[in-house]
C-alpha positions as CSV (number, residue, x, y, z in Angstrom):
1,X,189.7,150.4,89.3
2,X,187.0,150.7,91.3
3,X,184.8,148.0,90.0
4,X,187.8,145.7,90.9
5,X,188.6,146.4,94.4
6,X,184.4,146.0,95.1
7,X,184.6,142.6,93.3
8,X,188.5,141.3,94.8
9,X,186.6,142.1,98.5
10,X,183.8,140.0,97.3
11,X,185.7,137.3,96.7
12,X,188.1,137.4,100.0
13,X,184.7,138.1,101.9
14,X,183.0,135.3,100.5
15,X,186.3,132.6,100.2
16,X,186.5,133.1,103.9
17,X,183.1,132.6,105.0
18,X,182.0,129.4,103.2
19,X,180.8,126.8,105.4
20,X,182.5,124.0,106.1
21,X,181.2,120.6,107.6
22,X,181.9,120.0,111.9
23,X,184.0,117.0,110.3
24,X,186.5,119.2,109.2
25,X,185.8,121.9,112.1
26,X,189.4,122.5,113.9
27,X,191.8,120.7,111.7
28,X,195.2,121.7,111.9
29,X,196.7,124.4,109.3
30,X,200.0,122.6,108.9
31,X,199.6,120.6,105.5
32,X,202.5,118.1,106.7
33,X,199.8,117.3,109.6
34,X,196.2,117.9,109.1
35,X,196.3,114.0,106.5
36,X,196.8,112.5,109.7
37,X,194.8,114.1,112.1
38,X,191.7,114.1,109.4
39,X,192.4,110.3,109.0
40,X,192.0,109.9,112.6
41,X,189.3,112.0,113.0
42,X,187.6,109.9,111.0
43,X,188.2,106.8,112.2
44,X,186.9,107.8,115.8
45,X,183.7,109.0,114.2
46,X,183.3,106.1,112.3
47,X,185.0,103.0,113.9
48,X,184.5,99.8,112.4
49,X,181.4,98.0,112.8
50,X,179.4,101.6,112.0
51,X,176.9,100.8,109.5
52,X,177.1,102.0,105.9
53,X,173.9,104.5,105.9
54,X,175.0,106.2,109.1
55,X,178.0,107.1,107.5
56,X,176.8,107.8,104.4
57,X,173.4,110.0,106.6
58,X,176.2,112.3,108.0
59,X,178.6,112.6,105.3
60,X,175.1,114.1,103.7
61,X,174.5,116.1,105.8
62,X,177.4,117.9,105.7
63,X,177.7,118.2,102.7
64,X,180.2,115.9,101.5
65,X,179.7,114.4,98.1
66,X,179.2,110.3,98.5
67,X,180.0,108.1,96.1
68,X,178.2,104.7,96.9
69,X,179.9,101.7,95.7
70,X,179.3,98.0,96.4
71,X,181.2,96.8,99.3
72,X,182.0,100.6,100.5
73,X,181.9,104.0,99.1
74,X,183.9,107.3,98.9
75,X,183.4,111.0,99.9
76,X,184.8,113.8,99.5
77,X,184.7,118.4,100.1
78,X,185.9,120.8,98.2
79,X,187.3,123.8,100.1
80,X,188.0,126.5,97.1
81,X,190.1,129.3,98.0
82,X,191.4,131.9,96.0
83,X,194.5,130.4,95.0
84,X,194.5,127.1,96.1
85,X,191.7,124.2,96.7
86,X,191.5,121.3,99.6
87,X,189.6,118.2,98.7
88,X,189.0,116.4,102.3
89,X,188.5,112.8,101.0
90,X,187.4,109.9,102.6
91,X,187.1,106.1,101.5
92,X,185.2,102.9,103.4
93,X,185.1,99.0,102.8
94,X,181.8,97.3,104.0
95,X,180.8,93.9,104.5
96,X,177.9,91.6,103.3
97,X,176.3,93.3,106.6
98,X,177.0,96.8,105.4
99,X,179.1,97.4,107.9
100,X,182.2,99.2,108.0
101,X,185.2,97.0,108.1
102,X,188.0,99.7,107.2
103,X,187.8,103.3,106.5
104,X,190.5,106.4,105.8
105,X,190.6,110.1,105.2
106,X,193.5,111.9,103.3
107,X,193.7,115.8,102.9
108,X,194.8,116.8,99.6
109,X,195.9,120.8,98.8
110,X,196.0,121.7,95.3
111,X,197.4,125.5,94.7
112,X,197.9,128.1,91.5
């Protein structure tokens, strides 16, 4: 019993300090809001025009996962809990130029 309370506080200790990229710093807790107010998020951080390899640089740099694709690319984190998971996606369309012509961000919660 004891080997399981010292391994359970492990796990809470360590669920709750993983660190999560500025992009997704002071999002909402309310699943029927925080799609939206990712979404937006993004968009202001990466308005249309921003080039390809900016996006892709930060996304990188936090940590996100980047899928490169011709004309755009994907990203996404993985926020694993102990009963549920939240994938913070985001998807981009680029032009000839490499430049961003449209761009979103969806919040998806997946739970035991």
């Amino acid at each position: 019993m004891k080997n399981f309370i010292i391994i359970f506080s492990v796990l809470i200790i360590t669920s709750c300090t993983i660190i999560r990229p500025p992009l997704i710093w002071g999002l909402t807790h309310e699943i029927a809001k925080v799609d939206e107010e990712f979404d937006l998020r993004v968009k202001e951080k990466f308005p249309v025009g921003t080039n390809e390899d900016q996006v892709i640089k930060l996304l990188k740099n936090q940590f996100f996962k980047v899928k490169d694709k011709e004309n755009g690319g994907s990203a996404y984190f993985d926020v694993m809990q102990i009963a549920c998971s939240i994938r913070y996606s985001i998807g981009w369309h680029t032009n000839k130029d490499k430049k961003i012509v449209s761009i979103g961000a969806s919040v998806n919660h997946s739970c035991l």
